[in-house]
N, CA, C and O of each residue as an XYZ file, in Angstrom:
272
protein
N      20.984    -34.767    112.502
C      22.228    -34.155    112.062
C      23.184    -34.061    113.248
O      22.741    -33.944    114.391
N      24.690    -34.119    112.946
C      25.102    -33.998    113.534
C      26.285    -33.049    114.083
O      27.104    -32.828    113.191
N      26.589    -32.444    115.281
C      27.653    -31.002    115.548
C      27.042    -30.285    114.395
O      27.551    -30.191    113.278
N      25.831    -29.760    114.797
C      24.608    -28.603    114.449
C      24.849    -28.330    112.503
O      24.728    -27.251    111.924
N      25.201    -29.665    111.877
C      24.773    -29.090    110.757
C      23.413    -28.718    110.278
O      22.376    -28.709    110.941
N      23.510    -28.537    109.538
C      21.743    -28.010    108.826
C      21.082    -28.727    107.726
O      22.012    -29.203    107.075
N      19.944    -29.065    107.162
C      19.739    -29.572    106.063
C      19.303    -28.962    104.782
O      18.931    -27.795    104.907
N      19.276    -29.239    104.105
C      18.644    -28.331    102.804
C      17.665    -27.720    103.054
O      17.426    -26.621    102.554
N      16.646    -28.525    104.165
C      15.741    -28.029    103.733
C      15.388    -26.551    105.201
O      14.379    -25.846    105.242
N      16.702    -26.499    106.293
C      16.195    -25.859    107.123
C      16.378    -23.977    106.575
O      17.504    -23.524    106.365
N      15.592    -23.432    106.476
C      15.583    -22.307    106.450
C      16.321    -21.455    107.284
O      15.983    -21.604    108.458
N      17.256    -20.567    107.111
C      18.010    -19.109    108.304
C      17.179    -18.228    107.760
O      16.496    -18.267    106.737
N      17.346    -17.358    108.661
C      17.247    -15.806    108.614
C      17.506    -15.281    107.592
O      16.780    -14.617    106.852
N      19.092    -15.695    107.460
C      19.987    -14.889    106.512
C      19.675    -15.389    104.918
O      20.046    -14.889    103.856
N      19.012    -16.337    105.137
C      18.517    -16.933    103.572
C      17.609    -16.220    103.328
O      17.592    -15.526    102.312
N      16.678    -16.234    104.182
C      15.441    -15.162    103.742
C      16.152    -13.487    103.436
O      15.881    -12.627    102.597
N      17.047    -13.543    104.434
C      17.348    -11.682    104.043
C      18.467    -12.147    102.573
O      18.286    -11.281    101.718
N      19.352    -13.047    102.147
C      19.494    -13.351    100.982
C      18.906    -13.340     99.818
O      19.473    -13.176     98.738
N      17.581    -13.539    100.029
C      16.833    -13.959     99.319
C      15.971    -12.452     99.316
O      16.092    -12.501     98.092
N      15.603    -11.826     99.429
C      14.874    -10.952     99.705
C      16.314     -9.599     98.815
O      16.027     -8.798     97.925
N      17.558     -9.756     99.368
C      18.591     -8.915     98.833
C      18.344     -9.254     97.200
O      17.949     -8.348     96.468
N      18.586    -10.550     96.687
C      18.683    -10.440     95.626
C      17.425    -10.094     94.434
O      17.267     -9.689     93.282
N      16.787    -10.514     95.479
C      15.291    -10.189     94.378
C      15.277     -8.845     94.578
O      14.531     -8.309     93.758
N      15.864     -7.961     95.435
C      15.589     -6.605     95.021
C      16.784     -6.202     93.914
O      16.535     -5.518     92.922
N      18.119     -6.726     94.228
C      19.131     -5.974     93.116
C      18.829     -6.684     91.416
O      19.198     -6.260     90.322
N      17.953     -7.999     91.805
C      17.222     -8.113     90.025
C      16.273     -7.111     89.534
O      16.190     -6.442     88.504
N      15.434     -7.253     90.843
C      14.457     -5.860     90.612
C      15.049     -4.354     89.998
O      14.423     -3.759     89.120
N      16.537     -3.735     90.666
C      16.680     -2.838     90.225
C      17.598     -2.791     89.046
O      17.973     -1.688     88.648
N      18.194     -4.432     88.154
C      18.374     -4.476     86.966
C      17.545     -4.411     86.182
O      17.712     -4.011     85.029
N      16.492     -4.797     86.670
C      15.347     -4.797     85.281
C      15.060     -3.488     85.256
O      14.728     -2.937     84.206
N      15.138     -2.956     86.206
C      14.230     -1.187     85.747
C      15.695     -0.480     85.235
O      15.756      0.388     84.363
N      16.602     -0.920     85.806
C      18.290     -0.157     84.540
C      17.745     -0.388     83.237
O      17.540      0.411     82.324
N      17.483     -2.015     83.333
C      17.924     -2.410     81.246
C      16.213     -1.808     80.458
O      16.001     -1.601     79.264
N      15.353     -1.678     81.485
C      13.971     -0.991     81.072
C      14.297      0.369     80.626
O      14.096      0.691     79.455
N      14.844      1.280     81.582
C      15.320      2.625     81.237
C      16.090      3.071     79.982
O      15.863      3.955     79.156
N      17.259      1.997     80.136
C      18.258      2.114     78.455
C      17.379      1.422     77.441
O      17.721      1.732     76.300
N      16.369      0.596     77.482
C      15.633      0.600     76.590
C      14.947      1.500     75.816
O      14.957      1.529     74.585
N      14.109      2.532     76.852
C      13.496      3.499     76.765
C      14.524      4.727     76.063
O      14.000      5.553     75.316
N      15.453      4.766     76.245
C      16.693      5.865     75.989
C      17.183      5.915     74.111
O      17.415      6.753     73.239
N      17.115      4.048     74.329
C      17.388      3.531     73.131
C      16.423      4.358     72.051
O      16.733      5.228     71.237
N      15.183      3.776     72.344
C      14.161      4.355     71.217
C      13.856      5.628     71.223
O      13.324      6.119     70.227
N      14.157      6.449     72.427
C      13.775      7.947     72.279
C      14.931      8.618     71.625
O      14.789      9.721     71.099
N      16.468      7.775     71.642
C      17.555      8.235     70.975
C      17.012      8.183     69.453
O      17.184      9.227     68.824
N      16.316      7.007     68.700
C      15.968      6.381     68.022
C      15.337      7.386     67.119
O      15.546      7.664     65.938
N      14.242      7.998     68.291
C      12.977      8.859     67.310
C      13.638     10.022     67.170
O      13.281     10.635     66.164
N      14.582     10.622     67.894
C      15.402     11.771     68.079
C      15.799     11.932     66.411
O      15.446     12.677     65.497
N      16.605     10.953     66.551
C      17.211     10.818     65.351
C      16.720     10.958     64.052
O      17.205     11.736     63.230
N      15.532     10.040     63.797
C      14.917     10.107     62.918
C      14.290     11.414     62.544
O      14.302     11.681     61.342
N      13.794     12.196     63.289
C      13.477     13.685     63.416
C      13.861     14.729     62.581
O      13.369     15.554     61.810
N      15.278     14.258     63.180
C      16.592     15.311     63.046
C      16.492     15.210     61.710
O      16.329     16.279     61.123
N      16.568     13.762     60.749
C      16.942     13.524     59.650
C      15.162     13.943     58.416
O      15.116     14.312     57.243
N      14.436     13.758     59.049
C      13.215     14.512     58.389
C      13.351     16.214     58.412
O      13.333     16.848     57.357
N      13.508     16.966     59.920
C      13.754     18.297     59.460
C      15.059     18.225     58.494
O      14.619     18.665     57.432
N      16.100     17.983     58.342
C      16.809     18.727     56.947
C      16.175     18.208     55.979
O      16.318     18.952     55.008
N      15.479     17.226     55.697
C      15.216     17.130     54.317
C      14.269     18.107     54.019
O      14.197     18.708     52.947
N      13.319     18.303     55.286
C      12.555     19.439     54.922
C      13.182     21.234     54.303
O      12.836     21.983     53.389
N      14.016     21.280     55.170
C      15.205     22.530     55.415
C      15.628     22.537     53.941
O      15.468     23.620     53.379
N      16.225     21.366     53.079
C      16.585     21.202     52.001
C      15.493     21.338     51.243
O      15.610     22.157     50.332
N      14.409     20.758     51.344
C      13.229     21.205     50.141
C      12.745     22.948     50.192
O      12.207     23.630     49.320
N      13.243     23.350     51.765
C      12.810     24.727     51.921
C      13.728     25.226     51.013
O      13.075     25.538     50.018
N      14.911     25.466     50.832
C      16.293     26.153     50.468
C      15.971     25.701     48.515
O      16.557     26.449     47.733
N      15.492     25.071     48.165
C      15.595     24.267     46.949
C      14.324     25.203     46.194
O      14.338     25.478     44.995
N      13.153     25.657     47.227
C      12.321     26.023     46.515
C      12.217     27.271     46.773
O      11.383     27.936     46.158
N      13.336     28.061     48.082
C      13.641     29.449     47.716
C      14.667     29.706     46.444
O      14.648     30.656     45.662
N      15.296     28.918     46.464
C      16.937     29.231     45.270
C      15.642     29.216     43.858
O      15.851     30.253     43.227
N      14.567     28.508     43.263
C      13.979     28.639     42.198
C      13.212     29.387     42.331
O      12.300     29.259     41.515
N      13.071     30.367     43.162
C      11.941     31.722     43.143
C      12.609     32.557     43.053
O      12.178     33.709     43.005
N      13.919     32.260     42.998
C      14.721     33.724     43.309
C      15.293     34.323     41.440
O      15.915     35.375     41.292
């Protein structure tokens, strides 16, 4: 090579610390989109919950109003 270019195949420093940077900021996307995953379905079961106690609340109220 010539006036110090480089070739594909020579390795820097800064490739390795490149390389090393990005595999950590993928690393800390995957544990983001893991987390809102997790958020997702606990929003999910939340919900569903919510919507079983009133029906219960409603069968409660339904079968005090006919005793009364």
């Amino acid at each position: 090579m010539m006036n110090g270019e480089k070739t594909m195949t020579e390795l820097t420093q800064e490739h390795f610390e490149l390389h090393t940077k990005n595999k950590a900021e993928q690393f800390e996307r995957q544990k983001i989109k893991f987390l809102e995953d997790r958020i997702k379905v606990l929003e999910n079961a939340i919900e569903s919950h919510a919507k079983i106690l009133a029906r219960l609340q409603m069968i409660e109220k339904t079968r005090e109003a006919n005793y009364e």
